[in-house]
C-alpha positions as a printed NumPy array, in Angstrom:
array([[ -62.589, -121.178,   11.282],
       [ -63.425, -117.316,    9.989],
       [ -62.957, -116.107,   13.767],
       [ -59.852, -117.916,   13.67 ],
       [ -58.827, -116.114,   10.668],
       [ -59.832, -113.083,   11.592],
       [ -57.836, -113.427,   15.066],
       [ -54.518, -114.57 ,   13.047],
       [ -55.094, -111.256,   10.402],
       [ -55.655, -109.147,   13.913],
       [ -52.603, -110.536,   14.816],
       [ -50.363, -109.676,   11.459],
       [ -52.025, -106.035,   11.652],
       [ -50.581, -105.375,   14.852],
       [ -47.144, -106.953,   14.524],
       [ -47.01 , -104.776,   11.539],
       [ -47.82 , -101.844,   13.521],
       [ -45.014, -102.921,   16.137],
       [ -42.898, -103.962,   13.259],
       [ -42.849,  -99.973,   11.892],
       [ -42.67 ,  -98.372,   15.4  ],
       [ -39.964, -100.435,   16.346],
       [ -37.766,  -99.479,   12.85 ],
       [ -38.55 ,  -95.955,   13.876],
       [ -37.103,  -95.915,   17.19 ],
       [ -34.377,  -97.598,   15.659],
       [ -33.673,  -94.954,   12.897],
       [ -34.705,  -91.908,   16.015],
       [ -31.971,  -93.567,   17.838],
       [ -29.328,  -93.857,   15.05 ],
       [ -29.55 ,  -90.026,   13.943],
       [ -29.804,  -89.196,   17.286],
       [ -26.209,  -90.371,   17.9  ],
       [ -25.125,  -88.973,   14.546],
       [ -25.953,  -85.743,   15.573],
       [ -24.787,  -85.15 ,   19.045],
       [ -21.422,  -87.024,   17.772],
       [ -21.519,  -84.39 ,   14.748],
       [ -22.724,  -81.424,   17.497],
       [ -19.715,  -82.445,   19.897],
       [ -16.978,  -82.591,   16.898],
       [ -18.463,  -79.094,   16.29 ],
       [ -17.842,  -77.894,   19.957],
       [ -14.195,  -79.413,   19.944],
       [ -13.736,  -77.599,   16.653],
       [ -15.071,  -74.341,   18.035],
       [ -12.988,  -74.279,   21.189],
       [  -9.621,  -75.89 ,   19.384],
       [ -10.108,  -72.829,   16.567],
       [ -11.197,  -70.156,   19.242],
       [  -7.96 ,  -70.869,   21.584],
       [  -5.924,  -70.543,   18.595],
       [  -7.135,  -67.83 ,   17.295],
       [  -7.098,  -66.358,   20.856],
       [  -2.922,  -66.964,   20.601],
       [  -2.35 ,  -65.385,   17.026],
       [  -4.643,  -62.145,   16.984],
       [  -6.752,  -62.226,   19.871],
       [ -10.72 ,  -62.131,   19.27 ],
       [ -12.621,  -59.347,   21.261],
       [ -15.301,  -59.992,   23.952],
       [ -17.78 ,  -59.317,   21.261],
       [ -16.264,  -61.392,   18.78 ],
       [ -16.017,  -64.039,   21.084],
       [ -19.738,  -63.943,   22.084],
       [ -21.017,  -63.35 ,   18.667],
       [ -19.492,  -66.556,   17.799],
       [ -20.88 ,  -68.647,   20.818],
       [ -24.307,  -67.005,   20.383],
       [ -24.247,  -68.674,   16.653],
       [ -23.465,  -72.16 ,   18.316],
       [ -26.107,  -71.643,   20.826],
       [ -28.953,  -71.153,   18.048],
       [ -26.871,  -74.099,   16.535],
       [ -27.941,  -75.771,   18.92 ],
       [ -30.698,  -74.892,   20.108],
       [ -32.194,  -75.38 ,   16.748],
       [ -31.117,  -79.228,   17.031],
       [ -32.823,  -79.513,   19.999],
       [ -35.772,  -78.761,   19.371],
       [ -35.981,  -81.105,   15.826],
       [ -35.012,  -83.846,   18.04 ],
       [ -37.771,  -82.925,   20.587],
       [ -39.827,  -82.769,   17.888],
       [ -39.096,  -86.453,   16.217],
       [ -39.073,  -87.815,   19.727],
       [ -43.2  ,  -86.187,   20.469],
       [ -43.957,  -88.529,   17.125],
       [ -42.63 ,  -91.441,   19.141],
       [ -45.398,  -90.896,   21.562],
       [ -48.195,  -90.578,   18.79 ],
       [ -46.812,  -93.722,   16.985],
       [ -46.962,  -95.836,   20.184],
       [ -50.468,  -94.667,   21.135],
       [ -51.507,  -95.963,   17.561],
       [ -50.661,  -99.4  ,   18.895],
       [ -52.968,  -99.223,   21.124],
       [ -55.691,  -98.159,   18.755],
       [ -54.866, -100.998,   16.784],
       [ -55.28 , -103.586,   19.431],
       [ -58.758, -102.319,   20.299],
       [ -59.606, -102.751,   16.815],
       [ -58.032, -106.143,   15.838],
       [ -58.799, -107.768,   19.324],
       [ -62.057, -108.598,   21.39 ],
       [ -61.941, -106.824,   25.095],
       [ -63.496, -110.031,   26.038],
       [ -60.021, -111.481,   25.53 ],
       [ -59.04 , -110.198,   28.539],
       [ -61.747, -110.752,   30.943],
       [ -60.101, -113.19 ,   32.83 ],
       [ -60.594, -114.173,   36.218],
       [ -56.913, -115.163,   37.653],
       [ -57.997, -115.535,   41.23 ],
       [ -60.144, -118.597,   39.526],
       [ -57.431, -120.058,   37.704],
       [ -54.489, -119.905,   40.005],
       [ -57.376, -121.029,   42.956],
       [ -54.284, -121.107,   45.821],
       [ -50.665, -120.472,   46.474],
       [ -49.13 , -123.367,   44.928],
       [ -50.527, -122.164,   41.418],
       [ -49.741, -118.718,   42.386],
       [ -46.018, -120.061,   43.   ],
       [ -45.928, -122.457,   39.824],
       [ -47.216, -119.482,   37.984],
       [ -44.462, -117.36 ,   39.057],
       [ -41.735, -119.901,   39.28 ],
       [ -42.684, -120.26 ,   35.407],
       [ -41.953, -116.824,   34.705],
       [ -38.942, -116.644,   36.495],
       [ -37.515, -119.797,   34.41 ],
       [ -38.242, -117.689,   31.424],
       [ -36.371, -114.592,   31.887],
       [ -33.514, -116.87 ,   33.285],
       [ -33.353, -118.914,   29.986],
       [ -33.511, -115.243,   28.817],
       [ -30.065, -114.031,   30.412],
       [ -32.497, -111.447,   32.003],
       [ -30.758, -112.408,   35.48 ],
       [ -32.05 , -109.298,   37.098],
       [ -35.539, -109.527,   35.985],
       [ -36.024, -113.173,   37.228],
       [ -34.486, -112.747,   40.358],
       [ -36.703, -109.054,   41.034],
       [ -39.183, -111.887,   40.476],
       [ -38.257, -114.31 ,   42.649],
       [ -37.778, -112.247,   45.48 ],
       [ -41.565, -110.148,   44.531],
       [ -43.098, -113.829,   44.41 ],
       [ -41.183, -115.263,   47.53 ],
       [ -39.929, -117.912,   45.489],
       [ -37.263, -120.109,   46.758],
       [ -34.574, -120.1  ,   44.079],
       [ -31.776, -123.155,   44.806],
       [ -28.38 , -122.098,   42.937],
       [ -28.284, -125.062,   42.122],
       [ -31.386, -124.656,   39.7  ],
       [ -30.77 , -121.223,   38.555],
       [ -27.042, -121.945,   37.635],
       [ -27.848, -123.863,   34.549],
       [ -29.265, -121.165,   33.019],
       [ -27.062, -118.483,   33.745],
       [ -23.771, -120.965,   32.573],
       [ -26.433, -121.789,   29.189],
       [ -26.526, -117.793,   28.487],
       [ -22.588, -116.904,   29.278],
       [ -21.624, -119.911,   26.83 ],
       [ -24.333, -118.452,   23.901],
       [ -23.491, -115.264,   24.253],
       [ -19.712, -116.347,   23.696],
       [ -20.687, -118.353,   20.888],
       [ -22.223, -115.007,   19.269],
       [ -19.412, -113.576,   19.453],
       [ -17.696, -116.631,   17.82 ],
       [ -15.737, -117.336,   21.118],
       [ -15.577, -121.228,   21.304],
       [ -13.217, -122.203,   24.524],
       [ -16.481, -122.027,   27.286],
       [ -18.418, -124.358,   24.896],
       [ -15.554, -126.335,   24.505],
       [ -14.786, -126.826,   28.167],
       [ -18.785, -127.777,   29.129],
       [ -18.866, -129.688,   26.313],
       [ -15.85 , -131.957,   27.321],
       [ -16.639, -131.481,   31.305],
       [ -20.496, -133.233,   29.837],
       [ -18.692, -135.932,   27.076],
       [ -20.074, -138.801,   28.861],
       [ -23.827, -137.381,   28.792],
       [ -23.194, -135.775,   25.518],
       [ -22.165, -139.347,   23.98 ],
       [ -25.025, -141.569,   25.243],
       [ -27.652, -139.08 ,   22.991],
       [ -24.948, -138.928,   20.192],
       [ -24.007, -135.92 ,   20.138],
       [ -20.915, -133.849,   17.353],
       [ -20.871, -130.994,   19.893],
       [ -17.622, -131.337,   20.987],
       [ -16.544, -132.166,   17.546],
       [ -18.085, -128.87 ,   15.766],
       [ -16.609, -126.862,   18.203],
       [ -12.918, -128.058,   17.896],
       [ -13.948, -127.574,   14.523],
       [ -14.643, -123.792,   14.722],
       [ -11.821, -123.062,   16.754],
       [  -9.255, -124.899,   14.465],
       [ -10.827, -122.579,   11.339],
       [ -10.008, -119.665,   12.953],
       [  -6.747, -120.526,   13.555],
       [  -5.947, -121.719,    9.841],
       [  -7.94 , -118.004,    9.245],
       [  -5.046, -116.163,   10.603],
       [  -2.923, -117.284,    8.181],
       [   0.945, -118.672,    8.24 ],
       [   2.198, -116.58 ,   11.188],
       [  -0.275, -119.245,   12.723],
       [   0.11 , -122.231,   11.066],
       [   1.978, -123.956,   13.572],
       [  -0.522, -123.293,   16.112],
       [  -3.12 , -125.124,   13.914],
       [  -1.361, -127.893,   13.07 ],
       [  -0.558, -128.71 ,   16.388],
       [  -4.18 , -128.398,   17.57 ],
       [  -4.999, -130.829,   14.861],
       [  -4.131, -133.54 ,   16.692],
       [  -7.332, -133.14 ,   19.118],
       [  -8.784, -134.538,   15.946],
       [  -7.647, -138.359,   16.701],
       [ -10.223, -139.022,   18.921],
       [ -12.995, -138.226,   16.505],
       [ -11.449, -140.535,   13.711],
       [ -13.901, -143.405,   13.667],
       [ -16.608, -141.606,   13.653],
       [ -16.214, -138.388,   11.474],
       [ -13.178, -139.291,    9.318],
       [ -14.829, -138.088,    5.872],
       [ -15.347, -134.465,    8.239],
       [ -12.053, -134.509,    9.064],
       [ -10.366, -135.354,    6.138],
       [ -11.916, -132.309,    4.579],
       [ -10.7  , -129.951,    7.314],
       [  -7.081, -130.94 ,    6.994],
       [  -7.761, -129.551,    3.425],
       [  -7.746, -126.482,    4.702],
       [  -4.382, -126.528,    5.229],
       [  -3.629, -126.319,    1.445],
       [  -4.999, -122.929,    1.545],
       [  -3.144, -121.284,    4.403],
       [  -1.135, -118.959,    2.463],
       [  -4.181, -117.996,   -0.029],
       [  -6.512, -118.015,    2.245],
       [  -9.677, -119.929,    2.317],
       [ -12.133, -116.808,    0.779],
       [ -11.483, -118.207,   -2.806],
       [ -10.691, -121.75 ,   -1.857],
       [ -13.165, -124.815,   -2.574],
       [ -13.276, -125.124,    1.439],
       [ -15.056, -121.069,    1.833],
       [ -18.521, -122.968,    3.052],
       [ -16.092, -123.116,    6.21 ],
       [ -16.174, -119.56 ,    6.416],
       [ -19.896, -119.525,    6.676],
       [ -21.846, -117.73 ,    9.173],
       [ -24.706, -120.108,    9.008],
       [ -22.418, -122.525,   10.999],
       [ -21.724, -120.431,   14.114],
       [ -25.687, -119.894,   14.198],
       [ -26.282, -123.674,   14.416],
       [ -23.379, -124.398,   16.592],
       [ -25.421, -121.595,   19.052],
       [ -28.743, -124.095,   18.36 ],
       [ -27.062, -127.333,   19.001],
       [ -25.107, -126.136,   22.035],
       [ -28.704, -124.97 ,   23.146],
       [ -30.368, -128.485,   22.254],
       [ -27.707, -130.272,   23.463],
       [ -27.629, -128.21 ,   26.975],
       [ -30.984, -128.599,   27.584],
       [ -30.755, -132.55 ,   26.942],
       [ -28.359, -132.705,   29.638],
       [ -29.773, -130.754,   32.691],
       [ -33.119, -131.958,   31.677],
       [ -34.777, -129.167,   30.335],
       [ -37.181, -128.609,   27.673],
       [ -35.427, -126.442,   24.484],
       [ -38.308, -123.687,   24.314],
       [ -39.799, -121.841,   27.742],
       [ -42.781, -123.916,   29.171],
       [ -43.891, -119.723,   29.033],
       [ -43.782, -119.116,   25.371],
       [ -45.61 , -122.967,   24.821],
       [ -48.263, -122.116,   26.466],
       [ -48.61 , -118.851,   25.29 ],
       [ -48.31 , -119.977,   22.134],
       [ -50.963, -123.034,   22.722],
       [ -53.364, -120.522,   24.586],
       [ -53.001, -118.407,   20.958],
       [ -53.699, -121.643,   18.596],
       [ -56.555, -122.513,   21.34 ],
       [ -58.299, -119.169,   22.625],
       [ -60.295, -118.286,   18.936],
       [ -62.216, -121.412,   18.563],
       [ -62.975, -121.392,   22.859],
       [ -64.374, -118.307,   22.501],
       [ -66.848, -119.292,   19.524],
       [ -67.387, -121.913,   21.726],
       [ -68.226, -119.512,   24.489],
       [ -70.707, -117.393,   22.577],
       [ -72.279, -120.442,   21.229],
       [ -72.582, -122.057,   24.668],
       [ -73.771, -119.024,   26.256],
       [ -76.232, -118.36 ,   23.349],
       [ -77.749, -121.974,   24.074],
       [ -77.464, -121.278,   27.721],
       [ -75.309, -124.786,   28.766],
       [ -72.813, -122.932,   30.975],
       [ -72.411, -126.285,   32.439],
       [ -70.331, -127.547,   29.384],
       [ -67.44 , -124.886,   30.364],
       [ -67.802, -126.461,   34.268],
       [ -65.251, -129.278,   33.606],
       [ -61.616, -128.07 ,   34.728],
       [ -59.766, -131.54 ,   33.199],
       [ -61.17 , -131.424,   29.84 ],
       [ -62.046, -128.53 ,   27.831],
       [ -65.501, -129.005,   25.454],
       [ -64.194, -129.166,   22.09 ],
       [ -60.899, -130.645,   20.762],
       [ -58.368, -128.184,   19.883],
       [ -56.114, -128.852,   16.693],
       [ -51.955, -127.761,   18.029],
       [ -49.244, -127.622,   15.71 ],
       [ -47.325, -131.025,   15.947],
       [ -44.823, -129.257,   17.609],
       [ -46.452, -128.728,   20.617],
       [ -47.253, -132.411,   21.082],
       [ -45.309, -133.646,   24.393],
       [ -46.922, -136.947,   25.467],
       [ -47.918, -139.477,   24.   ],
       [ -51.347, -140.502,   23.516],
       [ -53.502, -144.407,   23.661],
       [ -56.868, -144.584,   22.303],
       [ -58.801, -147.559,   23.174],
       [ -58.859, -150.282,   20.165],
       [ -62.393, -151.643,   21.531],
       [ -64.116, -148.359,   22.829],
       [ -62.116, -146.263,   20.399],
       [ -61.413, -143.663,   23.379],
       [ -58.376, -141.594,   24.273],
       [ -57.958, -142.934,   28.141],
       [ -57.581, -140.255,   31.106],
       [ -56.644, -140.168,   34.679],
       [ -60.128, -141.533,   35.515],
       [ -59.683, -144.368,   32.485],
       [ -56.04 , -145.435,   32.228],
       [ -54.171, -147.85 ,   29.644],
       [ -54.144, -151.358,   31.513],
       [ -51.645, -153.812,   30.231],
       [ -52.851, -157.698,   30.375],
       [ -51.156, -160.819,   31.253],
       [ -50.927, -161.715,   27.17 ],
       [ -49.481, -158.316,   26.645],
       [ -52.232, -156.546,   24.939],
       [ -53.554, -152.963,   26.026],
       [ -56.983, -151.602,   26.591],
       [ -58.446, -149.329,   28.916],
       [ -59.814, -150.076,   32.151],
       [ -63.577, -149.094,   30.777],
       [ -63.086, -151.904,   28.28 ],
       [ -61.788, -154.161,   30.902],
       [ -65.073, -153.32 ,   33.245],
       [ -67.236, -154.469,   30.119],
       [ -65.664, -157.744,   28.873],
       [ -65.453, -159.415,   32.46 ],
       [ -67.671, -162.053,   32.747],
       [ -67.772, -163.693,   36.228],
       [ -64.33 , -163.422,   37.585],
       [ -62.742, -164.277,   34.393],
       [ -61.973, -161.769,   31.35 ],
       [ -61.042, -163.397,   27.757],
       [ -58.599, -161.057,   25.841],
       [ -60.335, -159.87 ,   22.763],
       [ -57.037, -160.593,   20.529],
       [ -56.093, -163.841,   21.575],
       [ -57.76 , -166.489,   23.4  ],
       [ -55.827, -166.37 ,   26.647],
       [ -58.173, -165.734,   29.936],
       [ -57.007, -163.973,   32.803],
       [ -58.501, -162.311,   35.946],
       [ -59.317, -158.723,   35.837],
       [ -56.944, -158.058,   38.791],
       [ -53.668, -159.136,   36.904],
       [ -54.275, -155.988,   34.403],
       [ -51.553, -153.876,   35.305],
       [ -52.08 , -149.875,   34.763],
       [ -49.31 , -148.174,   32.129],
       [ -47.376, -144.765,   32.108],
       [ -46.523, -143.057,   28.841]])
């Protein structure tokens, strides 16, 4: 538990680090761009005033080049401050580093890959995982500089989804609703059977900004209120509020009791239910199978590398041998539970591959090692209910 602690504080101290850098490079960049926009308004100035000036009385060479000498030191002078700004960059990012040697263990990365991903199909899944990532990313180019580095075989039909998924958010950011709108209604059916308002919340959107442009547009919005009848017998309390709205055209709804409308908390979930909802229908988990196991190899690695030292202290390297089941139980946040789980009622034992849930003729469930040790003859009695059946009539269960 302390080196888990300690791991988690190592962890804080460097995203603080990362935190800072990154608010510096963000401030370098925005007076950067202050001051070549204020340096080229200076310039345009300079020559605007010198050809006028050039018209009326006529500078001399000397004039001239005293005066562009001046902007040259000008500038020159800016220069070098912003050289200078950008050379503390460099320091601050090699102070990263330093603090990742000192929060972190270098044993953390003595990892043998050519062990774990033992042939090409790993090698391929491995990639192939990647790739998914930085395509649920809207990194297109990344993933497919991937794909083709990894000879990975990437069907259109598999990468499309993601791309669509990313062109649709990234509309939805921007509080641009019709590309939502038409997947959701091209998906109703799918979108129905797991109950979704998708379609609703959308049409919902767009018919607030309409009523937000006021009365040049009221016509508009009145008329697209009647995509609303098909969502009567279901959200009729929803919908009765939004024609509310309409009260408020001419004031606007700012100051109206209907302003939670104007929220921007409900474009940001509209962007997480389109994603939810997406994923539901092409069959893909919400988060990157990447960043869960990352994040389950984070919550996991501190206590298997007590385990190691202890383990290699005692010298049982055999204990770490066992590629299907690690030696200690590891404790993941309930969100990164995906399947579910029997335990044995008589030998009080999650089953495994080797030891699967068997179903009996009477209905009741028990794993095949409990099966082995209640037969008697060619007969086994149910230890919940008095019916006897034949070991062979178990049937073996999928979660």
């Amino acid at each position: 538990m302390q080196i888990t602690i300690s791991k988690m504080e190592g962890c804080l101290n460097t995203e603080k680090d990362v935190d800072k850098l990154i608010a510096k490079f963000e401030s370098y960049k925005k007076q950067t761009h202050q001051t070549f926009e204020q340096l080229t308004q200076h310039i345009e100035k300079l020559r605007n005033e010198l050809n006028v000036q050039d018209a009326s009385t006529g500078l001399s060479a000397s004039q001239r080049l005293h005066v562009v000498t001046q902007t040259n030191k000008k500038l020159k002078s800016v220069g070098q401050k912003i050289s200078g700004q950008h050379k503390d960059l460099h320091s601050s990012v090699s102070r990263i580093g330093k603090t990742i040697d000192r929060n972190f263990d270098a044993e953390c990365g003595s990892i043998n890959m050519h062990e774990i991903l033992a042939d090409h199909t790993h090698h391929s899944l491995f990639n192939r995982a990647i790739c998914e990532h930085f395509y649920r990313q809207g990194s297109v180019s990344v993933a497919e500089s991937i794909a083709t580095d990894g000879n990975l075989q990437i069907d259109d039909k598999w990468r499309f989804p993601f791309i669509e998924m990313n062109e649709i958010l990234e509309n939805l950011q921007n509080r641009v609703v019709d590309p939502a709108l038409m997947w959701s209604i091209r998906n109703r059916e799918q979108l129905q059977k797991e109950k979704s308002n998708l379609e609703f919340k959308l049409h919902r959107l767009k018919l607030i900004e309409l009523i937000k442009l006021g009365p040049s547009h009221q016509h508009l919005a009145v008329a697209y209120a009647k995509k609303f009848q098909q969502f009567a017998p279901v959200q009729c309390q929803e919908i009765q509020q939004l024609m509310g709205c309409f009260l408020y055209v001419k004031r606007g709804l700012t100051d109206s009791p209907y302003c939670d409308m104007l929220s921007g908390k409900m474009w940001n979930d509209i962007c997480s239910e389109f994603l939810r909802d997406a994923c539901r229908v092409t069959g893909l988990s919400v988060n990157s199978p990447l960043i869960s196991s990352f994040s389950a190899g984070c919550q996991a690695l501190p206590a298997l590398l007590a385990i190691k030292s202890v383990i290699e202290q005692r010298q049982c390297s055999g204990a770490l041998s066992n590629n299907d089941e690690l030696p200690i139980d590891i404790d993941l946040d309930s969100c990164q539970h995906y399947h579910s789980v029997f335990a044995c009622p008589i030998l009080r034992q999650q089953t495994t591959l080797k030891n699967p849930p068997l179903r009996l003729v009477c209905g009741h469930v028990i794993s095949r090692d409990a099966l082995t040790k209640l037969v008697s003859g060619s007969k086994v009695k149910c230890p919940y209910c008095p019916v006897e059946q034949s070991p062979n009539d178990a049937k073996e269960l999928h979660f």
